[in-house]
C-alpha positions in Angstrom: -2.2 -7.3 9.2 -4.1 -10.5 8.6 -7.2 -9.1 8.5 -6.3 -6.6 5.8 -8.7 -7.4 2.9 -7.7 -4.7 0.7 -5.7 -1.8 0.1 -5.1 0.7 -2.1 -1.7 3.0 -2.5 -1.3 6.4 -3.6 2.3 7.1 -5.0 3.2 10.6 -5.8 5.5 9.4 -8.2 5.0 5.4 -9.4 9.1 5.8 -9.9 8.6 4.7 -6.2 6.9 1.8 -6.5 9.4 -0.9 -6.2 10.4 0.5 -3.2 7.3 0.9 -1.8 6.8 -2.8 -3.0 9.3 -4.4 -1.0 8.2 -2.6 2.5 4.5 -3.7 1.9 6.1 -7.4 1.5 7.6 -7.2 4.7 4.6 -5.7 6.5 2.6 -8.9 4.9 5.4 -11.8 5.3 3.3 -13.3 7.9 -0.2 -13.4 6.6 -1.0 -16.5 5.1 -3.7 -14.9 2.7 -2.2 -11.9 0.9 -4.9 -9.0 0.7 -5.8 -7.7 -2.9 -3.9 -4.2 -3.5 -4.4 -1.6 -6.3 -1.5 1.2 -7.3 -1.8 4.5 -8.8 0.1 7.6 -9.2 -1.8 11.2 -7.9 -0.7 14.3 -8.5 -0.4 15.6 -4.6 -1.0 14.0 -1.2 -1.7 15.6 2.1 1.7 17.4 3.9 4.0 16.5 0.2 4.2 12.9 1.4 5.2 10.3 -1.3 2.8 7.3 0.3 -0.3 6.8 1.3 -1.6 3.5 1.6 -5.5 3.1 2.4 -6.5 -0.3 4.0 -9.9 -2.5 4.2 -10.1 -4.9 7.4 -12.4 -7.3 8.1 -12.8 -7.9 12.1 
């Protein structure tokens, strides 16, 4: 997860978003560099999920 540079997430409803929040804190607690995120609301996301989270990693 350290490597993570960037990501962006996809809510289907930004209602979500402090949720979603507080499980992308925990899946970040150990990097020591936190990667620049963006947050928008879509209309629909593949299979009626709620999340989707698109990542940028450098190796």
């Amino acid at each position: 997860m350290d490597k993570v540079v960037k990501a962006t997430v996809f809510l289907a409803d930004m209602n979500d978003f402090a949720a979603m929040n507080a499980v992308y804190a925990d899946a970040f607690a150990g990097c020591q560099i936190l990667p620049a995120r963006s947050a928008v609301q879509v209309a629909r996301l593949p299979k009626d999920v709620r999340v989707e989270i698109e990542v940028i990693a450098a190796r």
